[in-house]
C-alpha positions in Angstrom: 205.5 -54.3 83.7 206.2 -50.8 82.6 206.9 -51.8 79.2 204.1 -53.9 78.5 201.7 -50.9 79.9 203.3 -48.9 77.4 203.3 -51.7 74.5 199.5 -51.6 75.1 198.9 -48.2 75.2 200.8 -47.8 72.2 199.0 -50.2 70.0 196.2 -48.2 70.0 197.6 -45.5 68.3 198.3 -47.7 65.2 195.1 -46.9 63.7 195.6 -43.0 63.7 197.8 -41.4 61.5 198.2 -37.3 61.8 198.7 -36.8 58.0 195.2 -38.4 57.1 193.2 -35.7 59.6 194.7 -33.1 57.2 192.6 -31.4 54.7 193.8 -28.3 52.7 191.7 -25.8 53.3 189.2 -24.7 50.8 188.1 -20.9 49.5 184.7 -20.3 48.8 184.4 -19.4 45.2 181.7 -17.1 44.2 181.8 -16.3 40.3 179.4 -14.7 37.7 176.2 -12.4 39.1 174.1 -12.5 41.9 170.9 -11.9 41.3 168.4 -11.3 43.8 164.6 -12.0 44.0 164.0 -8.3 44.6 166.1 -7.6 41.7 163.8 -9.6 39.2 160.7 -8.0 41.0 161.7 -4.9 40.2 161.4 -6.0 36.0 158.9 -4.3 34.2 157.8 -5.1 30.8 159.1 -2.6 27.8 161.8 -1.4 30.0 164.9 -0.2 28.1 168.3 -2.4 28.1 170.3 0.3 30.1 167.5 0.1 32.5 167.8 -3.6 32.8 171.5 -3.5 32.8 171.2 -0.7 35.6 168.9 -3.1 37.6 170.7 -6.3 37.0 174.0 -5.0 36.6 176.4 -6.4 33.3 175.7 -9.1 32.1 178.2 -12.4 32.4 177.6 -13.4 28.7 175.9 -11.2 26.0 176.1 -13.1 22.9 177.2 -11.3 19.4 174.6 -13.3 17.5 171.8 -13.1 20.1 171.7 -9.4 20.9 168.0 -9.8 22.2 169.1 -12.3 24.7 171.2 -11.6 28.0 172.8 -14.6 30.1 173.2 -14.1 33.8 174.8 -17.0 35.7 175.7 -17.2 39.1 177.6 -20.3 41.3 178.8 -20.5 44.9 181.3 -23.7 45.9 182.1 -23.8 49.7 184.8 -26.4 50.8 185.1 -27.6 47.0 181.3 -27.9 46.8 178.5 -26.4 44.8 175.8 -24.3 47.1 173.9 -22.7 45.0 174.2 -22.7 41.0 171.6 -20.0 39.0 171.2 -19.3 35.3 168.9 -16.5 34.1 168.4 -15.4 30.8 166.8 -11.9 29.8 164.9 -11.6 26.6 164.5 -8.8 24.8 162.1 -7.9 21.8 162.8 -4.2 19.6 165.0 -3.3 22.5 162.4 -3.6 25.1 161.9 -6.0 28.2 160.3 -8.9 26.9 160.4 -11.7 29.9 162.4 -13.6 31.7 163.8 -17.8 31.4 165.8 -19.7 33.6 165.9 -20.7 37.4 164.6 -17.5 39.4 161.1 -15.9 38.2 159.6 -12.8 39.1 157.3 -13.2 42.2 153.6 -10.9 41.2 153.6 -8.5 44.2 150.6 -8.9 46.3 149.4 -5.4 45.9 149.3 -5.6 42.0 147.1 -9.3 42.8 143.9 -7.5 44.4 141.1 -5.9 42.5 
């Protein structure tokens, strides 16, 4: 009687195998530069490239053949996926601010919208 109580209880283990409940575990990968909403806000027009670079910090690519364009990408994987993924590209015009292209825009401040 015992052994067929334990034949039973056995069998349904078969289904259930310790090695495929095993995942390595995964880092979360952050790479390139984060670049905040208030970051952008604070963007003016005709501003410098030092004061860009001091606001935005380095840029990930600056291009040898574009010098009046900066590159700023950002990507965050947790558990092997992709969060969040941003590209931002500053443009420049005679060394001054020019504008902005890519996923995050500058937000006009509610102050500067009244009359």
């Amino acid at each position: 009687m015992s052994l067929v109580l334990l034949a039973v209880l056995l069998s349904g283990c078969g289904g259930w195998t310790p090695v495929s409940r095993l995942h390595p575990y995964r880092i979360e990968v952050q790479q390139g530069n984060l670049v905040t909403q208030d970051m952008l806000d604070r963007l003016k027009p005709g501003m410098s490239p030092s004061q860009v670079r001091f606001v935005l910090g380095t840029p990930l690519i600056v291009d040898p053949f574009h010098k009046e364009r900066w590159d700023y990408a950002y990507r965050l994987e947790k558990g092997g996926k992709v969060v969040e993924q941003r590209r931002i590209t500053v443009l420049f015009e005679a060394d001054k601010f020019k504008g902005l292209e890519g996923d995050v825009k500058p937000v006009a401040k509610a102050a500067e919208a009244k009359p």
